[in-house]
C-alpha positions as CSV (number, residue, x, y, z in Angstrom):
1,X,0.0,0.0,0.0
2,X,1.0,3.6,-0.7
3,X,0.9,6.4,1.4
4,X,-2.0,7.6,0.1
5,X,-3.7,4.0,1.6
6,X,-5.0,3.2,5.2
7,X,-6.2,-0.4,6.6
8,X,-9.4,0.1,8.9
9,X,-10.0,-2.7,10.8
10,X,-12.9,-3.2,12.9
11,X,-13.5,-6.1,15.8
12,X,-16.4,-6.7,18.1
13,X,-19.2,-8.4,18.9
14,X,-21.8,-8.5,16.3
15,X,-24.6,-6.3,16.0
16,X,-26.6,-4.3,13.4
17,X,-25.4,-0.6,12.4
18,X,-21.4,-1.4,12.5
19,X,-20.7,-1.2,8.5
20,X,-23.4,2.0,8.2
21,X,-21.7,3.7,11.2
22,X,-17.9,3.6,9.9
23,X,-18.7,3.5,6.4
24,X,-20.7,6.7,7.0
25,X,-17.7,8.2,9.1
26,X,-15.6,7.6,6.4
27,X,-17.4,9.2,3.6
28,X,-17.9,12.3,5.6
29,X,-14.0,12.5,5.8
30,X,-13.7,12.5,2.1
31,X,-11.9,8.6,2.5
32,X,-12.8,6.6,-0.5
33,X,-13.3,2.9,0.1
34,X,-11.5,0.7,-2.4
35,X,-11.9,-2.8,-0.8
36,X,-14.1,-4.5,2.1
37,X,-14.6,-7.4,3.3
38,X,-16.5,-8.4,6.6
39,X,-17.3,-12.0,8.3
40,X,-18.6,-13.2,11.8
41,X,-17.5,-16.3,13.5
42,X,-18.7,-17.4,17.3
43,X,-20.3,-13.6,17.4
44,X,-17.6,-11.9,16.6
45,X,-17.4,-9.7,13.7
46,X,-14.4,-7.9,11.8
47,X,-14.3,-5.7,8.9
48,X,-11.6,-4.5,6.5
49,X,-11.2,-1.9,4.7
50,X,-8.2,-0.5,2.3
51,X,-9.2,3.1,1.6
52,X,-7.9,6.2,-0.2
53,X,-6.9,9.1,1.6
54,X,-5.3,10.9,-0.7
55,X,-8.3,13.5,-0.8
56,X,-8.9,13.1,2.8
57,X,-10.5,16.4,4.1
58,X,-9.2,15.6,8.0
59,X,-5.3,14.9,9.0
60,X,-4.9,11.2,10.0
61,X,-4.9,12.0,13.9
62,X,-8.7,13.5,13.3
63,X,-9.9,10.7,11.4
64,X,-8.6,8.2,14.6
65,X,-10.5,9.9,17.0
66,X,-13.7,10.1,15.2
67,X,-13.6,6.1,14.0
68,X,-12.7,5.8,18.2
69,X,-15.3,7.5,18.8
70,X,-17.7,5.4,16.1
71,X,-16.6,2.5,18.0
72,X,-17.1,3.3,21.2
73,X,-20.7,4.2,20.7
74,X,-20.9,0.7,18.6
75,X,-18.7,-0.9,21.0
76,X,-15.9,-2.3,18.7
77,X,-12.2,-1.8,18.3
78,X,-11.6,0.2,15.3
79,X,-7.8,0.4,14.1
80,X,-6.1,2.4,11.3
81,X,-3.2,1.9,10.1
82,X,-1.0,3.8,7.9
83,X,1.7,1.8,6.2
84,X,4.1,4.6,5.7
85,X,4.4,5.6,9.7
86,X,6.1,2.7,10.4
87,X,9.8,3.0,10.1
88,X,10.8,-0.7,10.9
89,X,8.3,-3.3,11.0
90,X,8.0,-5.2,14.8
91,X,7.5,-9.2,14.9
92,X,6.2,-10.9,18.3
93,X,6.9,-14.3,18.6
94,X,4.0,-16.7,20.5
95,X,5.3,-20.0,22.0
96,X,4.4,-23.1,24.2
97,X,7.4,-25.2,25.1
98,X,9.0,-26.7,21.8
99,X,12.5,-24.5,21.5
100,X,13.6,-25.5,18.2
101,X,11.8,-22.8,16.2
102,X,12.3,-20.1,18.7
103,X,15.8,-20.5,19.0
104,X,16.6,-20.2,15.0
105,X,14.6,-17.4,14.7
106,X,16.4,-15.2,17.3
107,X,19.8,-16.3,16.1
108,X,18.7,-15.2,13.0
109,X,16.8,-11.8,13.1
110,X,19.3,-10.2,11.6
111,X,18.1,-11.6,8.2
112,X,14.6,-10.2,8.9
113,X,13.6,-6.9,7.6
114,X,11.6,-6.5,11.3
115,X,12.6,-6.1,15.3
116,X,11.8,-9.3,17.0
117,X,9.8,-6.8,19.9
118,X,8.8,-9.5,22.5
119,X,7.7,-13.1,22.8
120,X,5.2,-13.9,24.8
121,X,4.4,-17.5,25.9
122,X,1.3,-19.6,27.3
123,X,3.9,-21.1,29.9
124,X,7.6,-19.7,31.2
125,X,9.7,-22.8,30.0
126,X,11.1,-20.2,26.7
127,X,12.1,-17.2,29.2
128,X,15.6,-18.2,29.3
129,X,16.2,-18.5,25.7
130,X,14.3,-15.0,24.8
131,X,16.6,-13.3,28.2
132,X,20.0,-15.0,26.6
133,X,18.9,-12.5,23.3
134,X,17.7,-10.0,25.1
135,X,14.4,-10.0,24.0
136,X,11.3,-9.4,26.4
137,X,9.4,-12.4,27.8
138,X,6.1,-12.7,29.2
139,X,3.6,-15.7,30.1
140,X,0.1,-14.8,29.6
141,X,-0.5,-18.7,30.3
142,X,-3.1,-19.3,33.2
143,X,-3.6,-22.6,35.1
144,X,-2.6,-25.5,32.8
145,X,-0.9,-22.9,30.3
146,X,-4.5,-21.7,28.9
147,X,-3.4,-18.2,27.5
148,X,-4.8,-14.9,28.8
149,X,-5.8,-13.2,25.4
150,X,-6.7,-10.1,26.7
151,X,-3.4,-9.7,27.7
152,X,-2.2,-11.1,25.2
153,X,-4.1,-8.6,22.4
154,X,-2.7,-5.9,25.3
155,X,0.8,-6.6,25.0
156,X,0.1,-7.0,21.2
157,X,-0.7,-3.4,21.3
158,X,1.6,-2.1,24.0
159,X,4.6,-3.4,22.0
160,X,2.8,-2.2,18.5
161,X,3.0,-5.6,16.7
162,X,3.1,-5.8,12.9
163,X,2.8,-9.6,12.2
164,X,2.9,-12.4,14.4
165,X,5.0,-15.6,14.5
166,X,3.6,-18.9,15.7
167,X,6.7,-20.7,16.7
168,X,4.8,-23.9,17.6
169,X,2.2,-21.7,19.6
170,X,0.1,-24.7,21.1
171,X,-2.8,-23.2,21.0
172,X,-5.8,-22.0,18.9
173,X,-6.4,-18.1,18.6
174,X,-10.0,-17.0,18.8
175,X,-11.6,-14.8,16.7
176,X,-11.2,-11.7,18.3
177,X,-7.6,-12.3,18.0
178,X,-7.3,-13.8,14.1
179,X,-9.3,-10.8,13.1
180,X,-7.3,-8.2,14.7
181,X,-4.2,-9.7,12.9
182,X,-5.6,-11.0,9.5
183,X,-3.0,-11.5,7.2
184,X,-0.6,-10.8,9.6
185,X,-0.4,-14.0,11.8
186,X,1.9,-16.9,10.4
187,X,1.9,-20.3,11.9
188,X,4.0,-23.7,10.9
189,X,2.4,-27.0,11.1
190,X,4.0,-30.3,10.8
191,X,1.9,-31.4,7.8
192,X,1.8,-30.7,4.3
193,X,-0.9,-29.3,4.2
194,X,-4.3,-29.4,3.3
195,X,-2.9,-32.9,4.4
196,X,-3.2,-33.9,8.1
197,X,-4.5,-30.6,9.6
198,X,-5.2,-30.6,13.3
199,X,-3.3,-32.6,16.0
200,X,-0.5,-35.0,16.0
201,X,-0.2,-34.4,12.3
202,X,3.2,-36.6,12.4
203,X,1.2,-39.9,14.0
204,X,-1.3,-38.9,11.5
205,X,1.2,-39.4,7.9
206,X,2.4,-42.5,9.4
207,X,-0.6,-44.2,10.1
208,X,-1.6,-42.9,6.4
209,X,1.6,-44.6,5.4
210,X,3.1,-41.7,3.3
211,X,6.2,-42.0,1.8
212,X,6.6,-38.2,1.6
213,X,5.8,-36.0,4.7
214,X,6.6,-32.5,5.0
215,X,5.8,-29.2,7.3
216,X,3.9,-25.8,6.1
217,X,3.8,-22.3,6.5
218,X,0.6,-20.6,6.7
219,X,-1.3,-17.6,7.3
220,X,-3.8,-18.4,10.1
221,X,-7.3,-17.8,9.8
222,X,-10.4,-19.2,12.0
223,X,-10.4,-22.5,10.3
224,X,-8.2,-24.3,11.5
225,X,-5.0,-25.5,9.5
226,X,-6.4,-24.1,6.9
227,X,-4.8,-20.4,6.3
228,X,-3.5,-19.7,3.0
229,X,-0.1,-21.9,2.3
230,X,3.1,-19.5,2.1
231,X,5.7,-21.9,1.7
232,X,6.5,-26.0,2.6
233,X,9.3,-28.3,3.2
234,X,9.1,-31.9,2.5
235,X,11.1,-35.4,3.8
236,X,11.3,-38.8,2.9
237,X,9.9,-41.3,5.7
238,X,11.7,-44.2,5.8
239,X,9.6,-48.2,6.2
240,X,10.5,-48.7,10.0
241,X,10.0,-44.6,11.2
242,X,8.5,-43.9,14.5
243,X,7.0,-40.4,15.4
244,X,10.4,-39.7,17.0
245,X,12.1,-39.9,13.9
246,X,9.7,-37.8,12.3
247,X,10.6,-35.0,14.8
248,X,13.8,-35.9,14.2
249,X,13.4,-34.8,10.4
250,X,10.8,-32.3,10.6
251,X,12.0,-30.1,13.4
252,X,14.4,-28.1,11.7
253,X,12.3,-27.6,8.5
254,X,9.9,-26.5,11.0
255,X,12.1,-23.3,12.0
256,X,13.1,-22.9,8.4
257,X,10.0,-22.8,6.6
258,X,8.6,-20.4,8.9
259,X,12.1,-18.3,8.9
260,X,11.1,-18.0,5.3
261,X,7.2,-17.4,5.2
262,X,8.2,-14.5,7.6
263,X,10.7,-13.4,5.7
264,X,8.5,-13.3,2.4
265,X,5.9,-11.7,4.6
266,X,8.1,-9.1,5.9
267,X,9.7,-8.0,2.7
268,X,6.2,-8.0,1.0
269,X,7.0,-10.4,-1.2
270,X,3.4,-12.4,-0.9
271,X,0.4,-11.4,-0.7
272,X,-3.5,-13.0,-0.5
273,X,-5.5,-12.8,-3.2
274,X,-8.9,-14.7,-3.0
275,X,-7.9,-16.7,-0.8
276,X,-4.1,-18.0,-2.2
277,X,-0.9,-16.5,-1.6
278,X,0.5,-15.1,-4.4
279,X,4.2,-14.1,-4.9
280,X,5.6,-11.1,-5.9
281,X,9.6,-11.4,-5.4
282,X,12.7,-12.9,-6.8
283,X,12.5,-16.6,-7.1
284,X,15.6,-16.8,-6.9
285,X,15.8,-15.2,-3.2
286,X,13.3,-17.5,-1.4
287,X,13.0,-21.3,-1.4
288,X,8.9,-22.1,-1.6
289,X,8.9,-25.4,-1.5
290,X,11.7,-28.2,-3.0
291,X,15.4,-27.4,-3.1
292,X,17.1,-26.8,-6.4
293,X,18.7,-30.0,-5.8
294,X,15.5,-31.8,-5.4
295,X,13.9,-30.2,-8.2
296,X,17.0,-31.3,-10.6
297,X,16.6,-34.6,-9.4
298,X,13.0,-34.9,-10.3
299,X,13.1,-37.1,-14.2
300,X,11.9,-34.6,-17.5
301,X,10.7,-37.3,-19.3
302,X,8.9,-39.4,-20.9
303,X,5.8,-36.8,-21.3
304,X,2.9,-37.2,-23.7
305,X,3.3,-36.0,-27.4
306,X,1.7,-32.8,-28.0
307,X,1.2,-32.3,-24.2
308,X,1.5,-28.7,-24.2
309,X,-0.9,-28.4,-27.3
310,X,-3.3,-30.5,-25.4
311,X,-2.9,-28.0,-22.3
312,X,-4.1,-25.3,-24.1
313,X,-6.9,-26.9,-26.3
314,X,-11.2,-26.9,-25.2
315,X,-11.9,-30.5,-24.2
316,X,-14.2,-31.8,-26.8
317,X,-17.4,-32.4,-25.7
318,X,-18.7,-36.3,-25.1
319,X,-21.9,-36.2,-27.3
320,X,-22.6,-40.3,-26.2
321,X,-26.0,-41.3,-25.2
């Protein structure tokens, strides 16, 4: 987005008026709308919008306090966001107890066009590895590690998040989290999916008996496992493996893949369109899914005569009673 672009994004609890009321707000302004979408899930509802400013008949601090003042009288959290005010982009990292992907990200940062700002876990097993990189910890987990996610959306805020990382994040966001962050949460699962969504995806490809299993990074939406697909890793699973030894090779894709999906996030290099990511950089500076060694390995032949003619020719219609 330009600087002549804003993202409004609304969250709250459903009720009749909300798209009239901010809509309305907006057109008062002189804010054109170019895109909206909307959706409600367990009685939550979000909306956003990309609008033009450009002829904007307010400054940007005016148009803040009127949408915060639209949703206090609707009751909703209205946010605006203006991509050119940010100066570096700022990544918080959620986690549960698994190490692996925390620790190669923060050995890493360097490499990320974003400040790794805080990590924030549902338990305090990660704290030492965030303190030995100086990076701010805090555990929003409650009894039995279920997260606090008010506090978590307020640290969100206090530390002015961008995008999220879900470094093996053991829990499922709720709405009123997703839709605050759409687009801008990325989780890894140990699947490739649409393949084995949900949990113990590892037991899962063995009892399917899969020769091939792999790990994903996605952008995470309500549906679970589901999120747009950024970028996967794949290994071989030998006859005799056990789910240890498919740790064993799927850990440290795990940290890469989502190193990368980050990375691709992060330099604007993706994007969702309708759904699928689509991407916008250098093939050459991003691995998506198979190495080039993989890829050369793959056989070119034998194909079927004429099979890029056929790719481009109407199927012919089956006229047989």
């Amino acid at each position: 987005m330009s600087s002549d672009f804003a993202e409004i994004t609304v969250v709250g609890g459903d009720r009749t008026g909300i798209v009239a009321e901010v809509t309305g707000a907006l057109f008062e302004r002189g804010v054109n709308i170019e895109d909206i979408d909307q959706a409600v899930r367990d009685g939550t509802f979000r909306m956003t919008l990309h609008a033009d400013v450009s002829e904007m008949v307010c400054t940007r601090e005016t148009l803040r306090d009127a949408l915060d003042g639209v949703g206090d009288d609707l009751g909703v959290d209205v946010r605006v966001r203006f991509p050119d005010e940010a100066d570096r982009k700022r990544l918080a990292l959620l986690v549960t107890k698994e190490s692996h992907p925390l620790e190669y990200l923060l050995k890493r940062r360097d490499a990320l066009d974003a400040e790794i700002a805080v990590v924030i876990g549902n338990h305090d097993v990660l704290e030492p590895v965030a303190d030995a990189h100086g990076v701010p910890f805090h555990d929003i987990g409650e009894k039995g590690g279920t997260p606090d996610e008010d506090e978590l959306l307020r640290l969100l805020d206090d530390y002015d998040v961008d995008c999220v990382g879900l470094a093996r994040y053991m829990r499922i966001l709720s709405p009123d989290v997703v839709f605050r962050y759409e687009g801008r949460i990325i989780n890894v699962h140990p699947s490739l999916l649409p393949s084995f969504p949900g949990a113990q995806p590892y037991r899962q490809a063995l009892d399917a008996g899969v020769r091939i299993a792999g790990v994903t990074a996605h952008y995470v939406t309500t549906d679970l496992d589901q999120g747009p697909i950024i970028a996967q890793r794949a290994f071989d699973v030998p006859p005799d493996a056990t789910v240890p030894d498919m740790k064993a090779r799927g850990q440290p894709l795990e940290a890469a893949v989502l190193f990368e999906a980050l990375r691709l996030h992060l330099n604007d290099d993706v994007a969702v369109h309708r759904g699928t990511v689509k991407f916008r950089g250098d093939p050459e500076d991003y691995q998506l899914g198979l190495t080039p060694e993989a890829r050369a390995a793959n056989p070119h032949e034998p194909v079927d005569d004429g099979l890029d003619a056929e790719r481009v020719d109407p199927l012919e219609v089956n006229t047989d009673d």
